[in-house]
TILOBA-412142 format. One record per residue (C-alpha): residue number from 1; residue in one letter; x, y, z. Coordinates in pm, 1 decimal. Example, Ala and Ser with C-alpha at 12.3 -4.5 7.8 and 13.67 -1.06 7.14 Angstrom:
2
[1 A [1230.0 -450.0 780.0]],
[2 S [1367.0 -106.0 714.0]],
This chain:
188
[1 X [0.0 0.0 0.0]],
[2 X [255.8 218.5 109.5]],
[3 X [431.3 165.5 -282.1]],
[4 X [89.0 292.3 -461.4]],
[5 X [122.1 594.8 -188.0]],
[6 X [470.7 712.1 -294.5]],
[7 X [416.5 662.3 -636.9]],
[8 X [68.4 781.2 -716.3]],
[9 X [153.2 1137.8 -786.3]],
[10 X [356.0 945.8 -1091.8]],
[11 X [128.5 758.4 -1194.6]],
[12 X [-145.9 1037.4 -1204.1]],
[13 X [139.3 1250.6 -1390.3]],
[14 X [190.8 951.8 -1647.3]],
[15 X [-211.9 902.1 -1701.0]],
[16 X [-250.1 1290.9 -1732.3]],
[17 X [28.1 1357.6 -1982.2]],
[18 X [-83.3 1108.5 -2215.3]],
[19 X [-440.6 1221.8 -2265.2]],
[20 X [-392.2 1625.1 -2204.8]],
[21 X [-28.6 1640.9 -2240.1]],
[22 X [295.5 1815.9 -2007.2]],
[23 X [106.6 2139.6 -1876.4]],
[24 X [-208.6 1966.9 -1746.0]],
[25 X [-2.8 1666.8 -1627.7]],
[26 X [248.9 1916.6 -1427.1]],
[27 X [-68.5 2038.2 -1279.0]],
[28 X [-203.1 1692.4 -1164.9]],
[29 X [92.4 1616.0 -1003.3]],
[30 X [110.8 1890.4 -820.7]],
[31 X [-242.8 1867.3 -700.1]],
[32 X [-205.2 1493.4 -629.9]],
[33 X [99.5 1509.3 -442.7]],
[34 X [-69.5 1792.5 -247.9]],
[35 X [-343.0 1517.3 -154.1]],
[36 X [-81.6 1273.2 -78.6]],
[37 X [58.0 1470.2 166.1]],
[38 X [-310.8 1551.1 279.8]],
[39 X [-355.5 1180.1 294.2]],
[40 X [-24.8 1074.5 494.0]],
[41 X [-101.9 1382.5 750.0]],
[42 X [-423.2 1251.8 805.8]],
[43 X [-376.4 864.9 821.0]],
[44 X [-51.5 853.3 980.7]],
[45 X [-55.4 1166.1 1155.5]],
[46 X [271.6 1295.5 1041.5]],
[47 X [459.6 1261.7 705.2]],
[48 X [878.6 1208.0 624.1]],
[49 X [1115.2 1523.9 560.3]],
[50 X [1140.5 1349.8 215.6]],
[51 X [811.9 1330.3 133.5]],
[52 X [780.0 1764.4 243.1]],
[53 X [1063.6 1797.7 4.3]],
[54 X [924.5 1585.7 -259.8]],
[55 X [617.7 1880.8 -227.6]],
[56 X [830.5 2128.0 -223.6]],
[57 X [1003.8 2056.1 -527.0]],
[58 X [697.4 1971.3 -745.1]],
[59 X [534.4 2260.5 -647.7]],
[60 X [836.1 2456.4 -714.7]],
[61 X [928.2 2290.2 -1045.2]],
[62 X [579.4 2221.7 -1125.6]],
[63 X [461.4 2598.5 -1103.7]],
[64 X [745.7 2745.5 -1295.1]],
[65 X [660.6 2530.7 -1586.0]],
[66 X [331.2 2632.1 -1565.3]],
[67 X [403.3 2989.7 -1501.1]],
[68 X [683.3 2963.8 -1831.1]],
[69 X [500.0 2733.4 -1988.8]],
[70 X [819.9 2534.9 -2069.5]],
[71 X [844.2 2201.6 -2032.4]],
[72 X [1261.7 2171.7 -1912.1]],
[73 X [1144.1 2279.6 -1542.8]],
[74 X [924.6 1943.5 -1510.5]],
[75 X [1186.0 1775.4 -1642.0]],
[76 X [1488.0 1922.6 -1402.2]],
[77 X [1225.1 1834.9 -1103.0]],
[78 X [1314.1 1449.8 -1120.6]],
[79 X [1700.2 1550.2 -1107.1]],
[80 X [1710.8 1809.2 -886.0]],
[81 X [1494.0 1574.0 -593.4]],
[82 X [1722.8 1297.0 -631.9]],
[83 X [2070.3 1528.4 -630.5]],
[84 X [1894.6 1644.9 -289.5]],
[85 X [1818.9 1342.4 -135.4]],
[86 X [2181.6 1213.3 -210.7]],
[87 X [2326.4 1540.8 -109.8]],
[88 X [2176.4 1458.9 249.7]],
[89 X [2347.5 1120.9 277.4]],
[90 X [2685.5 1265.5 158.4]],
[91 X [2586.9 1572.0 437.4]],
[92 X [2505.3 1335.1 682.9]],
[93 X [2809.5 1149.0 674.0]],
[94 X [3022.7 1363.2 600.7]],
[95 X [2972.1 1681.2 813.0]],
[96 X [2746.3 1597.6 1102.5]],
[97 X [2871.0 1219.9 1100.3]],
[98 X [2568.5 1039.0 1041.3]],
[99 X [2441.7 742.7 875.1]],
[100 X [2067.2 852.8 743.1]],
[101 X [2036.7 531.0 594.0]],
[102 X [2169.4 383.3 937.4]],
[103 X [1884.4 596.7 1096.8]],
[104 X [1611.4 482.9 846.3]],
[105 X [1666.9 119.0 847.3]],
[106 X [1841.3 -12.7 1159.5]],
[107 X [1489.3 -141.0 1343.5]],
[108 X [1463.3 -340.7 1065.1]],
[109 X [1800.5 -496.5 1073.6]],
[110 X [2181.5 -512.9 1230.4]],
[111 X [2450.6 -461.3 994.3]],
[112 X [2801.3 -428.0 1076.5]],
[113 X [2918.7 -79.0 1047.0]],
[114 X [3136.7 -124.6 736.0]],
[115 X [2815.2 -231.4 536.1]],
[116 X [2607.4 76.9 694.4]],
[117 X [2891.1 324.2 540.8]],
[118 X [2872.1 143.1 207.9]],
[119 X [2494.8 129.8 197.6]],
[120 X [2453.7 514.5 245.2]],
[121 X [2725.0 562.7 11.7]],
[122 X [2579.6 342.0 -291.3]],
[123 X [2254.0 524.2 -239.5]],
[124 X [2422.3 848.5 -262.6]],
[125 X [2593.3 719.0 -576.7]],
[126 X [2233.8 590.2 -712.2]],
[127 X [2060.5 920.3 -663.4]],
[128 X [2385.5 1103.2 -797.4]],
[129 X [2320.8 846.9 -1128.8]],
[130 X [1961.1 865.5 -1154.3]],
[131 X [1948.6 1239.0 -1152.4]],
[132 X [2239.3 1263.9 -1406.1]],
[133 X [2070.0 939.3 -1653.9]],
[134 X [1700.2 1188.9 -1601.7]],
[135 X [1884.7 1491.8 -1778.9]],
[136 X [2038.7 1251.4 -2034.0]],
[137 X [1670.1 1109.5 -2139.8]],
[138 X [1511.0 1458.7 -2079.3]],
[139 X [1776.8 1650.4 -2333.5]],
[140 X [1811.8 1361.3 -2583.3]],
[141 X [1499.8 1199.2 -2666.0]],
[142 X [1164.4 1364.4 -2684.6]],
[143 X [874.6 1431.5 -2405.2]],
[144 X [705.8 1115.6 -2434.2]],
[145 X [1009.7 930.2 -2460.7]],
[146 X [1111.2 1117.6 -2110.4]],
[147 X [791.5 1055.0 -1971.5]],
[148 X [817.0 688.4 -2002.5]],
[149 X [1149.8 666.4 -1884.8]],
[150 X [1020.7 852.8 -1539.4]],
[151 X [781.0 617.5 -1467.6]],
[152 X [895.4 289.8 -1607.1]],
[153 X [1267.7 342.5 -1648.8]],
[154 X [1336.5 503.8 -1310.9]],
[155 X [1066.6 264.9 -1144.0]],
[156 X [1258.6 -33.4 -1326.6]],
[157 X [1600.2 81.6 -1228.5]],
[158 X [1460.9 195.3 -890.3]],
[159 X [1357.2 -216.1 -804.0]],
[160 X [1690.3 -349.2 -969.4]],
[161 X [1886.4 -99.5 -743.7]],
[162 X [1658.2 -213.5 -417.4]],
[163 X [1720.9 -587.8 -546.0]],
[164 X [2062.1 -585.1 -578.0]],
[165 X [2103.7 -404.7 -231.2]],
[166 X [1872.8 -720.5 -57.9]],
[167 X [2082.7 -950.7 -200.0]],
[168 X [2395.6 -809.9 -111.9]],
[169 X [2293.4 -731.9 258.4]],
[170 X [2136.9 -1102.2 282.9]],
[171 X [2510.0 -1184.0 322.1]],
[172 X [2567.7 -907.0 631.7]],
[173 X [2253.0 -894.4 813.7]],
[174 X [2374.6 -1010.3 1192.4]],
[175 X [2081.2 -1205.5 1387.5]],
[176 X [1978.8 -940.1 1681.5]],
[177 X [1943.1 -1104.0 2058.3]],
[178 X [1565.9 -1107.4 2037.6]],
[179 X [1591.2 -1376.3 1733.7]],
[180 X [1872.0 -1551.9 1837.8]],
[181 X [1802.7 -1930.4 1928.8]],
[182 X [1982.7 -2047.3 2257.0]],
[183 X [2101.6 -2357.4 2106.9]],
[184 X [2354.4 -2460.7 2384.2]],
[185 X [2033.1 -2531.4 2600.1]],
[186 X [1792.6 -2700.9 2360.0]],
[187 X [1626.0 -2981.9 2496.6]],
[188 X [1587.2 -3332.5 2277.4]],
């Protein structure tokens, strides 16, 4: 549920531009991410610094193109959120000395340290990638083309990025106390 959350604003975005086109699409994301945030604040009672951001930036993005009526701020939007959100785990690390990703995942599982540090840092890499590969597609191949690539292409590389990351933590995750089996004392 949480997946058709995050993305809906995209998909609405995707389902908009190819009936009306970019300018009424721009304006259906913004309005849909404005009820997603409506929708997280109400359900959940609070909503992530990412997602704020995420509203921020499509509302910032979003209304210049429709304010210029060009098309290149909608497409800089995709870039400039990801260059942000990997800008805060190279921040984070480096200048206030903490893991975000550490601090986002670590009730779900124990890694060793070494694998923390290289988790935030491939993420930072992704992000830095994504937003780069979004203003190659955006600047070389048309709208639609660019359109499709957002939601399909950075959805598809999105999953293989999240896949390869499970399997390579599968080999680090340490069992915590709680789960543990006392096997020195197991009965026949």
């Amino acid at each position: 549920m949480k997946f058709l959350i995050d993305f809906f604003p995209i998909f609405l975005f995707f389902a908009a531009f190819k009936v009306w086109g970019i300018y009424t699409a721009t304006a259906v994301a913004i309005v849909a991410t404005v009820l997603q945030i409506a929708y997280l604040r109400w359900h959940h009672g609070k909503v992530e610094p990412m997602q704020w951001l995420s509203l921020g930036v499509i509302v910032v993005f979003g209304g210049a193109t429709l304010l210029a009526h060009s098309e290149t701020f909608i497409k800089w939007k995709p870039t400039v959120l990801y260059w942000l959100m990997g800008s805060a785990l190279v921040l984070g690390q480096l200048i206030w000395r903490k893991n975000l990703i550490r601090t986002l995942m670590q009730a779900q599982m124990t890694l060793p340290e070494p694998v923390w540090l290289r988790l935030n840092w491939s993420w930072a890499g992704f992000f830095a990638t994504m937003g780069l590969l979004n203003l190659w597609v955006a600047y070389t191949f048309d709208t639609d083309t660019w359109v499709n690539f957002k939601l399909f292409g950075g959805m598809g590389l999105m999953l293989v990025f999240v896949i390869a990351q499970g399997l390579y933590l599968s080999r680090h995750i340490q069992d915590t106390p709680s789960t543990h089996k006392d096997t020195h004392n197991a009965q026949p």
